[in-house]
Every structure is written in C-alpha cells, then in structure tokens.
C-alpha positions, 0 to 999 in steps of 0.5 A: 528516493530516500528522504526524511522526514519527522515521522520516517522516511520516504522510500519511494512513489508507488506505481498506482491507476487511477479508474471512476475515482478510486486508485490501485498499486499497479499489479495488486490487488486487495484480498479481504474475506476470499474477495480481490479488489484491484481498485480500492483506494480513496483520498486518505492515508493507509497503513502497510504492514507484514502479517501472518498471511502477508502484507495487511493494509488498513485505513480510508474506507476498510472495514477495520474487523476485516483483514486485508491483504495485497496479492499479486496474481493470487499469492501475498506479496513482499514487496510494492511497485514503485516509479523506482522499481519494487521495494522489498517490505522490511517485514519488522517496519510499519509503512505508511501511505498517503496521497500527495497533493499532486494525486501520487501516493507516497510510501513512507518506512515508520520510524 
C-alpha cells in the first residue's frame, strides 16, 4: 500500500486488537517509566518517531513529560506490524497514526 496524500504518504494499515475499548499494535507493547503496557491505544491520532532508545510514540492519552517507547518481547523495535507484513521505520521520517472510520489505524511516513 502506498498512497499520498497532502501531508505524507500512506505505508501501510497496522496489525492492531482491539480489548475493553482500547487497541495494541499486535506484538508491542508500550514501554513508559520501566512499565509495558500492551493495550494503549484510544481514538485519536499518534506520533512515531526513532529516538535515542528506540522508536518513542506521543499522543491520545500519554503523558507528554514521559518517554514512551514500543518494545517487542523486551527489546525496541525498528520496525511496526502491518496486514502487509512489517514495515522498516526509516529512522530519519516522522510517522503519524490515525484511526480511520472503519476502526483500523493508519500509518503515514510525514513529508
């Protein structure tokens, strides 16, 4: 899947479940003060971007004085499930999330 629009360009749907209202990127979890959370995401749009200790997410419902960071079986990850397979995080793009109105989350590379 490759599709632009006029803010970036569309890479791909990510792999999410949904559990009580909240989703997870299938396999990650979400790392914030020593504290994995696998079920953290709400309606609303996030930011993905490569950091110093991996790939740091922003957004609905984080505390934004808190790093957060998406493991996979206790280590960062580089790369984020989608229904296409894993996509390699260009460490030098700036991703955005969103949820579309069907409930999947889209994941865009920030021109």
């Amino acid at each position: 899947m490759s599709t632009t629009d006029d803010t970036g360009t569309v890479v791909g749907i990510l792999d999410t479940r949904v559990e009580a209202g909240q989703q997870c990127i299938i396999s990650l979890d979400l790392m914030t003060a020593g504290q994995a959370r696998q079920y953290w995401m709400l309606p609303g749009t996030y930011t993905i971007r490569a950091g110093r200790t991996g790939l740091l997410v922003t957004g609905t419902g984080l505390d934004e004085d808190q790093e957060h960071v998406l493991y996979r079986a206790g280590r960062p990850v580089a790369a984020l499930p989608t229904l296409d397979g894993d996509h390699s995080v260009d460490p030098t793009v700036t991703y955005r999330v969103q949820r579309l109105v069907t409930g999947d989350w889209e994941l865009i590379a920030l021109h």
